[in-house]
C-alpha positions in Angstrom: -4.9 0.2 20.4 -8.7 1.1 20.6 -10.7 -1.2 18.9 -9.3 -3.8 16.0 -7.2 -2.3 13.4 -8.6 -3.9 10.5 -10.4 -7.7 9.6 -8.7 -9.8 7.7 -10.6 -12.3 5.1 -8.6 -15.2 5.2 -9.6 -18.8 4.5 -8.6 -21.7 6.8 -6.3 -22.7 4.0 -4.4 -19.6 3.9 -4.1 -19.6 7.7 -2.5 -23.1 7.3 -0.5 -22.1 4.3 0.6 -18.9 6.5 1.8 -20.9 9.2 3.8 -23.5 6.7 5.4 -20.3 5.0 8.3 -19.4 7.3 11.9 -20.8 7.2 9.9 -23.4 4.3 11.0 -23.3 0.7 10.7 -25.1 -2.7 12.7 -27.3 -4.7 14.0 -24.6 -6.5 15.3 -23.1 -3.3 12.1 -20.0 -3.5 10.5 -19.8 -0.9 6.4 -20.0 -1.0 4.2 -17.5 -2.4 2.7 -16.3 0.9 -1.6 -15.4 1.0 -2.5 -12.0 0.3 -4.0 -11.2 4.0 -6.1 -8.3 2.3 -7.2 -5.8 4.8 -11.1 -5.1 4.7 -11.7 -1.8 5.8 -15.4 -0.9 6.5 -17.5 0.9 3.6 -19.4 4.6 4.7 -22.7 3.9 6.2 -25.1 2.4 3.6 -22.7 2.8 0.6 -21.8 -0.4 -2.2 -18.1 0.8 -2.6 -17.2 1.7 -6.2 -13.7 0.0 -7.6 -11.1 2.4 -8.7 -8.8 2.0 -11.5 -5.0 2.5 -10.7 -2.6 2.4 -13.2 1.1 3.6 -13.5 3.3 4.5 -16.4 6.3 2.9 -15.0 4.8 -0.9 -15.4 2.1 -2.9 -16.5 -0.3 -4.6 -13.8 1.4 -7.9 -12.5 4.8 -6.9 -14.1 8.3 -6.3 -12.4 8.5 -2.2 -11.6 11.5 -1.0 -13.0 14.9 -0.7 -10.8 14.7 3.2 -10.8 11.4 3.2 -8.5 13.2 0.4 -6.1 16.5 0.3 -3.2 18.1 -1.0 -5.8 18.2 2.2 -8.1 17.5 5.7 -7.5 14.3 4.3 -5.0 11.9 7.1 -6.0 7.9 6.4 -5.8 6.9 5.7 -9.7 3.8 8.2 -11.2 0.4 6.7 -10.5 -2.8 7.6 -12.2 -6.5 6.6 -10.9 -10.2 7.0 -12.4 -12.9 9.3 -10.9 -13.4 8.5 -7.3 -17.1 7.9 -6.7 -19.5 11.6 -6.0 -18.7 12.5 -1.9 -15.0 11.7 -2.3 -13.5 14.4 0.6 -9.7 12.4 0.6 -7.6 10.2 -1.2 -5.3 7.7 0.4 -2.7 5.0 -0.8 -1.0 2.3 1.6 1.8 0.0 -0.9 3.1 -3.2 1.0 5.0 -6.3 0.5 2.9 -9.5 2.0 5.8 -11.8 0.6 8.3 -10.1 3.6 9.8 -12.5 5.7 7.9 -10.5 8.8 5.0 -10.9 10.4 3.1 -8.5 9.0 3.4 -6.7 5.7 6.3 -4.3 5.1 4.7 -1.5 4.3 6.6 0.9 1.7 4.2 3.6 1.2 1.4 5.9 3.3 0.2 9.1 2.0 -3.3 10.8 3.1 -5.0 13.6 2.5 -4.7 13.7 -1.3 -7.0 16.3 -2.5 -9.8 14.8 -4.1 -9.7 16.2 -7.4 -6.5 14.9 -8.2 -6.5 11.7 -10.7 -2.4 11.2 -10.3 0.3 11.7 -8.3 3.8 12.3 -10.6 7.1 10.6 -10.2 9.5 10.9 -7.0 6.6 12.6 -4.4 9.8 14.0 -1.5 10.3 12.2 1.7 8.4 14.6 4.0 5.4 14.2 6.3 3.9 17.6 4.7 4.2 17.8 0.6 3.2 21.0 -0.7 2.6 19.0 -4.0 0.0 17.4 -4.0 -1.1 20.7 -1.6 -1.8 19.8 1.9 -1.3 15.6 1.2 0.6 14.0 4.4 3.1 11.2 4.5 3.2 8.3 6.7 5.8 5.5 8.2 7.2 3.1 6.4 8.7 -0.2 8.0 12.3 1.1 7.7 13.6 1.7 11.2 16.1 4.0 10.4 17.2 6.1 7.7 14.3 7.0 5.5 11.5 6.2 7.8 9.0 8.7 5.9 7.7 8.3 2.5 8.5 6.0 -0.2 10.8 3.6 -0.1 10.9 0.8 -3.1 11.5 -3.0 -2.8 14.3 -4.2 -1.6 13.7 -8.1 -1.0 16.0 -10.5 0.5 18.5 -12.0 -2.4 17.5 -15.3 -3.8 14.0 -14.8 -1.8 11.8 -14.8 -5.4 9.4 -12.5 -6.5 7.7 -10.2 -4.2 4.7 -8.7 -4.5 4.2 -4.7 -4.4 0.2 -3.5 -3.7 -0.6 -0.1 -4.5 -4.5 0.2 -2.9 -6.0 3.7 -3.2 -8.8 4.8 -0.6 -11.3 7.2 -2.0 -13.1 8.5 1.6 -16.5 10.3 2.5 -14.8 12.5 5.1 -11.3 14.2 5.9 -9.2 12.3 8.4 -7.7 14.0 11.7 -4.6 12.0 11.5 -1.6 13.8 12.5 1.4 13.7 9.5 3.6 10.6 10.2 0.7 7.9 10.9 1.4 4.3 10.3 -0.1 1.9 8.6 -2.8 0.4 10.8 -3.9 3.8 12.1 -4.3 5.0 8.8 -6.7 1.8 8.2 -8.6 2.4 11.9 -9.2 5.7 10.8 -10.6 4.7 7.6 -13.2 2.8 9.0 -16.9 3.2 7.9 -15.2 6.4 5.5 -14.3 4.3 2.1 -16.4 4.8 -0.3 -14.2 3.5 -3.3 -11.1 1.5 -3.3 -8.8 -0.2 -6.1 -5.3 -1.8 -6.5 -2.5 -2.1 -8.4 0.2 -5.2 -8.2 3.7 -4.6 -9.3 6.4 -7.1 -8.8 10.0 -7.5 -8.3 12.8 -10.0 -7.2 16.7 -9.7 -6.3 
């Protein structure tokens, strides 16, 4: 991989916590609420990124997203809605992951690109393809499903008697149109974001089995 993905801003006490958080749970049998590893992605050139507001119709910030939009139920991406992206905006893109997975990394549920930047929402149930003719020309990436669905959306699904998950919707607003190929992952949609974000904001859903 050329160059480093992304830079994490994590404080020694989250590293320590991170380490502790595997195969260790509470009294009540949950296991701990890992850090939120939040990946920094560089800003455009001389820009003071502008925060986005994300919102969804299907659930409240910080509250449980319904069992229609996860494995659990019909697993179809819930409608999202976002305020102006800042003047310069050439792409939209939204990454949603789980940091509370029992994996290494994040398990990433959702990467779309290219969203036209005029659009302020993106409906219910976007189809399980790379190309989408709706939103027109938007691309779909991996998720962290290695088989079945490995394209587009798929909901939470945590482990049983794991506790509450968290789900982070982050939208991208960028200063240039990326040359990623449909089907990109996660961490080369974030390389290829670098020094191209001019606005970014996030919305937390939850959910527990």
């Amino acid at each position: 991989m050329q160059g480093e993905v992304f830079r994490w801003a994590v404080s020694a006490a989250a590293v320590a916590a991170a380490a502790g958080f595997f195969g260790c749970e509470t009294e009540a049998g949950a296991p701990r609420v890992k850090p939120v590893e939040r990946p920094i992605v560089a800003p455009a050139k001389g820009v003071k990124t502008m925060t986005l507001q994300i919102t969804s119709t299907a659930f409240a910030a910080g509250q449980r997203i319904p069992t229609k939009h996860t494995g659990e139920g019909e697993d179809v991406s819930p409608p999202l809605a976002w305020s102006d992206p800042p003047p310069g905006t050439k792409e939209l893109a939204l990454i949603c992951d789980d940091p509370d997975a029992p994996t290494k990394e994040p398990w990433v549920h959702w990467v779309i690109y290219r969203i036209p930047p005029d659009l302020r929402s993106l409906p219910e149930g976007i189809p399980a393809r790379s190309h989408l003719q709706e939103p027109a020309g938007a691309l779909q990436g991996k998720n962290s499903w290695p088989n079945g669905r490995t394209i587009g959306y798929r909901g939470p699904m945590p482990p049983p008697g794991h506790g509450q998950h968290r789900y982070f919707f982050r939208l991208y607003a960028l200063d240039a149109k990326l040359s990623l190929p449909p089907g990109a992952s996660k961490a080369e949609l974030l390389d290829a974001m670098q020094s191209h974000v001019l606005g970014e904001g996030e919305l937390l859903g939850t959910y527990s089995r």
